[in-house]
C-alpha positions in Angstrom: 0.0 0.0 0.0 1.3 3.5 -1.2 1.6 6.1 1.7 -0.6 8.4 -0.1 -3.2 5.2 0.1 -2.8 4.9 3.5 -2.8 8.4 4.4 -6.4 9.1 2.5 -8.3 5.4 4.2 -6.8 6.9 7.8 -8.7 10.4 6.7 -11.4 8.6 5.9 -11.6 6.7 8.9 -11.0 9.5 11.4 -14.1 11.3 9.9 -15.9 8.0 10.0 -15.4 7.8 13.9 -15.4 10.9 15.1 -18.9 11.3 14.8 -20.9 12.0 17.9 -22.5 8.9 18.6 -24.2 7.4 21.7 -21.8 4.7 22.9 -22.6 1.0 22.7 -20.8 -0.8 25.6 -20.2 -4.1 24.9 -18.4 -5.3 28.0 -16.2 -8.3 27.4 -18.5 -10.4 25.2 -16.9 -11.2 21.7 -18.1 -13.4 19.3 -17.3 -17.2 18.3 -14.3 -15.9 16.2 -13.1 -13.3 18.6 -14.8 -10.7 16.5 -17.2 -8.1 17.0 -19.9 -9.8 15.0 -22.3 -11.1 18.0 -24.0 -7.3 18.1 -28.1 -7.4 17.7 -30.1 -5.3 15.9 -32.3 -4.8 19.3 -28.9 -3.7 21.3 -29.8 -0.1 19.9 -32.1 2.1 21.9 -35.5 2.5 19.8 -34.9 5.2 17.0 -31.2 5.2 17.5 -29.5 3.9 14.3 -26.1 4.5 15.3 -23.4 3.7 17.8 -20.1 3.5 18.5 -17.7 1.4 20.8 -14.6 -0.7 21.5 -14.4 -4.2 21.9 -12.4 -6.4 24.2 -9.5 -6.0 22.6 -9.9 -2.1 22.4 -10.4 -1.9 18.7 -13.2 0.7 17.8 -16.3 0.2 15.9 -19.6 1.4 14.6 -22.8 -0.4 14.3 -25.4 1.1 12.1 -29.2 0.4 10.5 -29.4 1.6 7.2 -31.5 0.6 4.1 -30.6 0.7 0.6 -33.9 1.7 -1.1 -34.9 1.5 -4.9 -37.6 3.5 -7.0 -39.8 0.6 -6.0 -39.9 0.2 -2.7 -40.6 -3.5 -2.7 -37.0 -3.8 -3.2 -35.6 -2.4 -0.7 -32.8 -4.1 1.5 -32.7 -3.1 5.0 -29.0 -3.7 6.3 -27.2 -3.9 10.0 -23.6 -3.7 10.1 -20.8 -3.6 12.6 -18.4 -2.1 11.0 -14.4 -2.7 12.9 -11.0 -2.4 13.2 -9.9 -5.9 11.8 -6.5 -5.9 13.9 -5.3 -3.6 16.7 -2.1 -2.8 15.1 -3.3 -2.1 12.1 -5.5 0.8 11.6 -5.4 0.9 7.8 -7.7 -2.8 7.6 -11.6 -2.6 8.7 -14.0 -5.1 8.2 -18.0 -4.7 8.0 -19.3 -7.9 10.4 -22.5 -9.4 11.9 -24.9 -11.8 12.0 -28.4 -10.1 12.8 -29.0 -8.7 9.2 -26.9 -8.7 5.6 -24.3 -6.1 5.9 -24.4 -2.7 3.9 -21.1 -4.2 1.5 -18.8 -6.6 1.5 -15.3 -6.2 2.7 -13.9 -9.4 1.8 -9.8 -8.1 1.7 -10.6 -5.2 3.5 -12.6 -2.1 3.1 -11.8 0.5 0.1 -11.7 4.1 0.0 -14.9 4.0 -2.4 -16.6 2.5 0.8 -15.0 5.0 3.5 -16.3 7.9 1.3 -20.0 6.4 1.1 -20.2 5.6 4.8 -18.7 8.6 5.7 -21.1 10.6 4.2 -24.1 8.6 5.1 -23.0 8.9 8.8 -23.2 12.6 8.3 -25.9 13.0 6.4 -28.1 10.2 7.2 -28.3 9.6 3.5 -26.5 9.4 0.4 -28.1 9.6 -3.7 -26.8 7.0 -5.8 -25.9 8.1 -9.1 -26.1 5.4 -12.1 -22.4 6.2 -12.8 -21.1 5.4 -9.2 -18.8 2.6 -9.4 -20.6 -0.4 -8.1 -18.1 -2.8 -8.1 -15.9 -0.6 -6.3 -18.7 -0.2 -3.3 -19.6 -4.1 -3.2 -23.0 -2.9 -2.2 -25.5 -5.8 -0.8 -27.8 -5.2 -3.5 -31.5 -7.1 -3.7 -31.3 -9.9 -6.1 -34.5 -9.5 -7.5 -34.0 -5.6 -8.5 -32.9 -5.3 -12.0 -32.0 -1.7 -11.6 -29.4 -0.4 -9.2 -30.7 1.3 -6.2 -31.6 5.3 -6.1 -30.2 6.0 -2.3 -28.9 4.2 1.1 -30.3 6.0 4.0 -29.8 5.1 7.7 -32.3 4.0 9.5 -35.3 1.0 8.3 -38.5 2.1 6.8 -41.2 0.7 8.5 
């Protein structure tokens, strides 16, 4: 990885977590492969779509709702992820885990800076328009297999 890589996914991830969020404390629970992947949708206070923490081994995360919506609503995907620090010594490699939902991407290798940039601004906004020209592959979204068109926005949060 170049330093000029490195040096814009660190950006990106300082913005990501220094965003005001309530804290989630998860004490010293960790999941069956000593990740942070055993956090439930119903952990989050009613109408709180976002938190933040560190695990056991003092690596930070964020666990969000969000829902990738289409023109037709039918398709919609509601999403939970726990987004992480993959090692403690490494603050370059996060990873989007969990088991209580699909997650918003895939981060197989590690997450990109195409991903950083979407989740950063839908933490601060609460929403972000997807353009048809977007790189897609580059995102890794969790798109509905069903939907023959790509979707028109990712907001957090879950329609009712």
């Amino acid at each position: 990885m170049t330093k000029y890589l490195r040096a814009d996914l660190i950006k990106e991830i300082k913005c990501i977590m220094t965003n005001d969020f309530d804290i989630l404390d998860v004490g010293h629970r960790h999941g069956a492969t000593s990740y942070i992947d055993f956090i439930q949708q119903n952990e989050l206070p009613e109408n709180v779509n976002v938190m933040k923490g560190f695990d056991d081994f003092g690596r930070p995360f964020i666990v969000f709702k969000a829902e990738i919506m289409y023109e037709n609503p039918k398709y919609n995907k509601k999403t939970f992820t726990t987004f992480f620090q993959r090692y403690a010594d490494d603050d370059c490699l996060w990873h989007a885990c969990g088991h209580d939902g699909p997650n918003i991407f895939d981060t197989v290798g590690g997450t990109n800076i195409s991903q950083l940039k979407l989740l950063g601004e839908l933490l601060k906004n609460g929403c972000v328009e997807l353009k048809p020209d977007m790189d897609y592959d580059k995102l890794r979204l969790n798109l509905s297999g069903k939907a023959f068109i790509k979707p028109n926005k990712i907001q957090l949060g879950h329609s009712i």
